[in-house]
N, C-alpha and C positions, 0 to 999 in steps of 0.2 A: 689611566686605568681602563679595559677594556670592560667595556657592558656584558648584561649574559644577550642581551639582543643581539652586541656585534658578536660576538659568539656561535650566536645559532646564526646568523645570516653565513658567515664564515662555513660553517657547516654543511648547509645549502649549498655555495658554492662549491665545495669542494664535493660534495654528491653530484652536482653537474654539469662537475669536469670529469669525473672519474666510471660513475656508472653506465653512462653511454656505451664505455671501451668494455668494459668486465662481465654486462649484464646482454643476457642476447633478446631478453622479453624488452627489455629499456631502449635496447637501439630499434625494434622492431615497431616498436611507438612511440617513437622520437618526439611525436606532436603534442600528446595527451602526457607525458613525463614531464616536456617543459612545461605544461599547462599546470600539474600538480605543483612543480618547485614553486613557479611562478606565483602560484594563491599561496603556498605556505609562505615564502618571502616576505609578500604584502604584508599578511598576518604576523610575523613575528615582526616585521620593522613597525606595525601599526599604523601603514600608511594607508588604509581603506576610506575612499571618498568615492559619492558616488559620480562624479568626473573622472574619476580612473577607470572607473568600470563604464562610465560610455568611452572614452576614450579607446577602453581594450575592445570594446564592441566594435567600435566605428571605424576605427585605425583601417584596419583590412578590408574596408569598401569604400572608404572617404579619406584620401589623405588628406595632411593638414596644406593650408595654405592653397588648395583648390577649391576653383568657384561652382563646381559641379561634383557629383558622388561620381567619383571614381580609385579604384582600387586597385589592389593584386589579384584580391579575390575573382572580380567582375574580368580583368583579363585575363587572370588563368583561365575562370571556366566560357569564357567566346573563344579565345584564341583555341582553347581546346575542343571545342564542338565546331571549329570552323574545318579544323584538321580532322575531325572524325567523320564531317560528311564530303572533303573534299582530300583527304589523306594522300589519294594515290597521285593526284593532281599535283598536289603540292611537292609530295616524294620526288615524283617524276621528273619533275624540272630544276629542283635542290640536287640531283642525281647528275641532272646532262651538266648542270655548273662544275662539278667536281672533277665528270670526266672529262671537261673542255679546259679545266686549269690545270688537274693532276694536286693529289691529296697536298703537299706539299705545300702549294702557292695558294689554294683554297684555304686550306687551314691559320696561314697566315692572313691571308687576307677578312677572315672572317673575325680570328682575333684582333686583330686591329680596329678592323671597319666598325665592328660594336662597341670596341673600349672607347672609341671617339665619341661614336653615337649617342651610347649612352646617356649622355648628359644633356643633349637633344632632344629624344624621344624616351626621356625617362628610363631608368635602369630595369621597371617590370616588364615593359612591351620589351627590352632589349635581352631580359631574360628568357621568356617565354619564346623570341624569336629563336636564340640560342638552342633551348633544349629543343626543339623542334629540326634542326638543322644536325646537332647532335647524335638523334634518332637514326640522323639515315646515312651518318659517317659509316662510311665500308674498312671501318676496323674491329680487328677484336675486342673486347668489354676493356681488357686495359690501358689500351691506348685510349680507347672512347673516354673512360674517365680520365687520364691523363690531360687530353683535347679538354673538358669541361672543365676540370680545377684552373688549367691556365685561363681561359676563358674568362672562368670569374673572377679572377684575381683582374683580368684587363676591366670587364666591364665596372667590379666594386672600386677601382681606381681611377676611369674615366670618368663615371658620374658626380662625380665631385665637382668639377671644374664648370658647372651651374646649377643655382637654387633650383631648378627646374630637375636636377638630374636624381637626386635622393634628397628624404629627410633630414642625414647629416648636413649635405652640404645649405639646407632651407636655414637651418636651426644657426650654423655657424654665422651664416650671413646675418640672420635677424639679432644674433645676441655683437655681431662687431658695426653694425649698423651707424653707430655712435660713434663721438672721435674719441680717441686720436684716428679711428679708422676709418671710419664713414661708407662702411663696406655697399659696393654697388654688385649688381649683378654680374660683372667680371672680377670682381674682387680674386673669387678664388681662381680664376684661373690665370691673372697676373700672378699671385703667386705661389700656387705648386705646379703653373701647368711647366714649368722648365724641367719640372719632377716626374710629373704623372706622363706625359706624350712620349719623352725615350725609354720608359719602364716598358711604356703600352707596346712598341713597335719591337721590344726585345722579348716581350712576353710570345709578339706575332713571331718572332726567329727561335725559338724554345720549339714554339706549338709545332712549326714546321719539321723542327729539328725531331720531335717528338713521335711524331707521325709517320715519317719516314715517307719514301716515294711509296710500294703498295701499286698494284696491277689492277687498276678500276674498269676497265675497259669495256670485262665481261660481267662486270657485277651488276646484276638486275636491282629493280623497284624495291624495296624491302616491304613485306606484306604489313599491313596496320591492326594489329591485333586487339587496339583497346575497345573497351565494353564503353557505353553512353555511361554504364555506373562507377566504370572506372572515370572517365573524365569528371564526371561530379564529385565523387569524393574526394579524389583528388585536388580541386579548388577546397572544399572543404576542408582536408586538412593543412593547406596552406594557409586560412583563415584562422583554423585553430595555432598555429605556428605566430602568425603574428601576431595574437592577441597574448599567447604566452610571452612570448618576448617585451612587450608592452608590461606584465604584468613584473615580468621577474625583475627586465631594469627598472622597476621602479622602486619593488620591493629590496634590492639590493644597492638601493642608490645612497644611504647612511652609510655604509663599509665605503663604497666606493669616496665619499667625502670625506670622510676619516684618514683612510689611504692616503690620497689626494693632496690633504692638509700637509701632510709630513714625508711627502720624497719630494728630493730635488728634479727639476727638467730633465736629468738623463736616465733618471730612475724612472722615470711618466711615461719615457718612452718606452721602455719593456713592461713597464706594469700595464700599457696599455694593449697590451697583445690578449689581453683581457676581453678585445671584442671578438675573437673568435668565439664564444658564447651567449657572448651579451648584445641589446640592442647598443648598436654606438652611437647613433642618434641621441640614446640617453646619456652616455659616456660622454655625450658632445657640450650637453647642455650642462652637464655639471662641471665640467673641465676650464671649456674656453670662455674668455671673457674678457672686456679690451684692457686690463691693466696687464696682460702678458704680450711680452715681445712678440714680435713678428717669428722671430727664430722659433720661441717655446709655442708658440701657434701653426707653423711649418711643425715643428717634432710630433706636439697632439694629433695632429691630422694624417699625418703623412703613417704614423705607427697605429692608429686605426682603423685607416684605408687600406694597410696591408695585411695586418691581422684577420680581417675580416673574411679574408681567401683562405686561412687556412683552414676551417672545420665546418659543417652543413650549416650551423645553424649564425656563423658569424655573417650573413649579408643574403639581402632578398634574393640575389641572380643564384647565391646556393643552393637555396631553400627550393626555389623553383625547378630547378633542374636535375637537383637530386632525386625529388620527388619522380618528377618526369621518369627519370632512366632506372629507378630506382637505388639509387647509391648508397651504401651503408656509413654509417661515422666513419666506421673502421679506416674503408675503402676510400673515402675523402684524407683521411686524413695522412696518409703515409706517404698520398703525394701531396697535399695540400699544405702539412704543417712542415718538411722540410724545406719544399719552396718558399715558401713564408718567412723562413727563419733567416735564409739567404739571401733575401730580397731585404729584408728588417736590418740585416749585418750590414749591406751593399750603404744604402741609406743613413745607418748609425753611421757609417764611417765618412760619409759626404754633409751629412749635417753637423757633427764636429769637427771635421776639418773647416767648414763655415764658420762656425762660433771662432776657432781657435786665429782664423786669417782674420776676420773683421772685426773679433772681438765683442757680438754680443748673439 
């Protein structure tokens, strides 16, 4: 019997999946709308403590599992004032790179080299670098966004492959830490990097393919138009972004257990495409756990590393860059959610043919 709780959480969701696309004041404050659903959630699931609420405070200046305050927030806004007093500098020689490779092999090579990195240098500094890089591609607005959805589909897919790279993959290691797994800090990339590295290098042949060659030759510095209150606010509502997200998977983390309880492993994996809205971080902590196979831990992981590319608010590097360029839901999503779906089929189809040859 369902609750009128799960009910009204159901609700909520379903207002934000749907009003982003239909409402144009909703997608125009993307920040403050998840921030609303996000307190109503809490409130109707009743899950208000005040460790959630520092939690939503601190998330976006103190990740967890670091021994020092550091954030999204704190490198949005240096990475951003580093660029607004030395922009042209920066432009300038991001510019000779492009025109000494040609968009083509740039583009590849940028998709790539960050999907790797990622996981190295943490997914925000690899976002932040991203949109910055982004800025001064000498393509039309649709290619540019084109370039950035692949982009983060590579980067939200690299960083997995070390606790060091994102939340998800901190969270995953800490809760399989235990046997039968005894997850070490390669854990995850013994097993999805066989998944994530030819995704990553096909994503870098897409972006190419995407981009097209383009006549760079003549194309100058591109002017830096932002305000010091544009860079500020800007961190700011990336602050406000991840504390809603904190907020809403929390407050819809009852449905998501409920859910959870009653589909089989091949249903998880499409019900998990659920993180292109939600933190998956939290989708991670409720999900994985060590009495599930290796395989139904490959299926969780690998179908909310990709979903995550497909909408702004599914994964940090979108959040940051949409921002950055200004991206609408709309505009993320037309290329975002049918790459996503292709890439999600490509994988259903290779992770059951796994089950089907080995048997489990």
């Amino acid at each position: 019997m369902i609750s009128p709780v799960e009910i009204g959480l159901a609700i909520i969701l379903l207002l934000v999946l749907l009003l982003p696309f239909k409402v144009r004041l909703v997608e125009e404050n993307l920040e403050l709308f998840f921030l609303i659903m996000g307190i109503l959630a809490v409130t109707v699931s009743g899950l208000w403590s005040f460790e959630l609420v520092i939690d939503a405070l601190r998330e976006p200046v103190w990740l967890p599992n670091t021994p020092v305050p550091i954030g999204i927030f704190q490198v949005v806004l240096v990475f951003g004032l580093i660029v607004y007093k030395y922009g042209a500098f920066i432009y300038g020689n991001l510019l000779k790179i492009v025109k000494r490779l040609g968009l083509k092999y740039f583009s590849f090579l940028i998709v790539v080299l960050l999907g790797l990195l990622s996981s190295v240098i943490s997914v925000i500094v690899t976002a932040v670098i991203l949109s910055e890089i982004a800025a001064i591609l000498p393509v039309d607005r649709r290619k540019k966004i084109e370039f950035v959805v692949i982009a983060c589909f590579s980067v939200g897919l690299g960083a997995v492959l070390t606790p060091i790279g994102e939340p998800l993959a901190t969270i995953a290691i800490s809760k399989l830490k235990v046997p039968p797994y005894n997850a070490d800090f390669f854990f995850l990339f013994r097993l999805l990097g066989i998944y994530v590295i030819p995704c990553i290098v096909a994503l870098g042949i897409y972006a190419a393919y995407k981009t097209g060659n383009g006549n760079v030759g003549a194309v100058e510095i591109p002017e830096y138009t932002e305000t010091l209150r544009t860079v500020i606010v800007r961190a700011l509502k990336v602050y406000v972004f991840v504390s809603a997200l904190i907020l809403l998977g929390t407050g819809l983390s009852p449905l998501a257990t409920l859910v959870f309880e009653r589909i089989p492993p091949e249903g998880l994996y499409w019900l998990n495409t659920i993180s292109a809205i939600l933190d998956n971080a939290t989708l991670v902590a409720v999900e994985i756990n060590p009495t599930l196979s290796l395989t139904q831990i490959k299926c969780a992981l690998m179908s909310l590393l990709i979903s995550g590319g497909m909408l702004v608010p599914g994964n940090i590097p979108n959040i940051v860059v949409a921002g950055r360029l200004g991206i609408r839901m709309k505009e993320w999503a037309k290329i975002g959610v049918p790459l996503g779906l292709a890439i999600l089929l490509f994988y259903f189809a290779i992770l059951s043919a796994e089950v089907y040859i080995l048997g489990y």
